[in-house]
N, C-alpha and C positions, 0 to 999 in steps of 0.2 A: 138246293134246287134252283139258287140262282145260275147255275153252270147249264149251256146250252146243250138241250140233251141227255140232260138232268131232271128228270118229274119226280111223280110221286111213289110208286115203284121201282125205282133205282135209287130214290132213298131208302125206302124200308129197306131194302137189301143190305144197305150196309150199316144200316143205323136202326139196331132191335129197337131203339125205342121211339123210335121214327112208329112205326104202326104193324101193320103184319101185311106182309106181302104177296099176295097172292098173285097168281098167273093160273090160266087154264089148267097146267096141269096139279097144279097144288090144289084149287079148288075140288076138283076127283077128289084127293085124297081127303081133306078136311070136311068135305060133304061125305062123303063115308064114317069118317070117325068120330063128327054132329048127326048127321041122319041115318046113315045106315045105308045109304044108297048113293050111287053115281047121280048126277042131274042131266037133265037132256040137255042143257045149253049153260055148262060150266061157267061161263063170262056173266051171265045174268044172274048166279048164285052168289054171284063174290059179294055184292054188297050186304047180302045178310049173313053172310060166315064171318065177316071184319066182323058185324055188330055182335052175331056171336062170341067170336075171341074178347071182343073186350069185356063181355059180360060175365065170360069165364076168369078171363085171367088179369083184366084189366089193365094195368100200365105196362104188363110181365107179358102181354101178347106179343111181340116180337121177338123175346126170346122162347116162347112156349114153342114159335114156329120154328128153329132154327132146331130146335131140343129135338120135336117132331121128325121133320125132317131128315136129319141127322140118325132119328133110330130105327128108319123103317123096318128093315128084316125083324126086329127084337116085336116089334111094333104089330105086324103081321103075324106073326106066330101069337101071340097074347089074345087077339081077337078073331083069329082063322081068314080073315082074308089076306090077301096078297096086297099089298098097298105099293111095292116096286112097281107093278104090273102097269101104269098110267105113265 
């Protein structure tokens, strides 16, 4: 993160163990698959779904996101929503 342009969020990205990286649209989906529901203001939810992941999966939360991610279709069908859809 010392690289200009480089925060906190373009590390998770490429460094699962860096933390879980959420953005607007990932938030949608991890608030569906912790709450059950979309949130009215995605960006204000993130900081309680990070504490979520860490409380679920703890050090493994960067790679649980990437797992996630990675399997939506399979993902969607197992619990009837659509999780591409966001």
């Amino acid at each position: 993160m010392t690289l200009y342009g480089i925060g906190e969020y373009s590390a998770e990205l490429v460094m699962p163990k860096m933390g879980f990286p959420l953005d607007v649209w990932s938030a949608k989906i991890f608030s569906v698959l912790f709450y059950g529901k979309v949130p009215e203001k995605p960006r204000d939810a993130i900081p309680s779904l990070k504490e979520n992941a860490k409380q679920r999966w703890g050090d493994w939360m960067g790679y649980a996101f990437v797992y996630v991610l990675n399997d939506l279709p399979k993902l969607s069908k197992r619990i009837g929503v659509d999780l591409t859809k966001f």
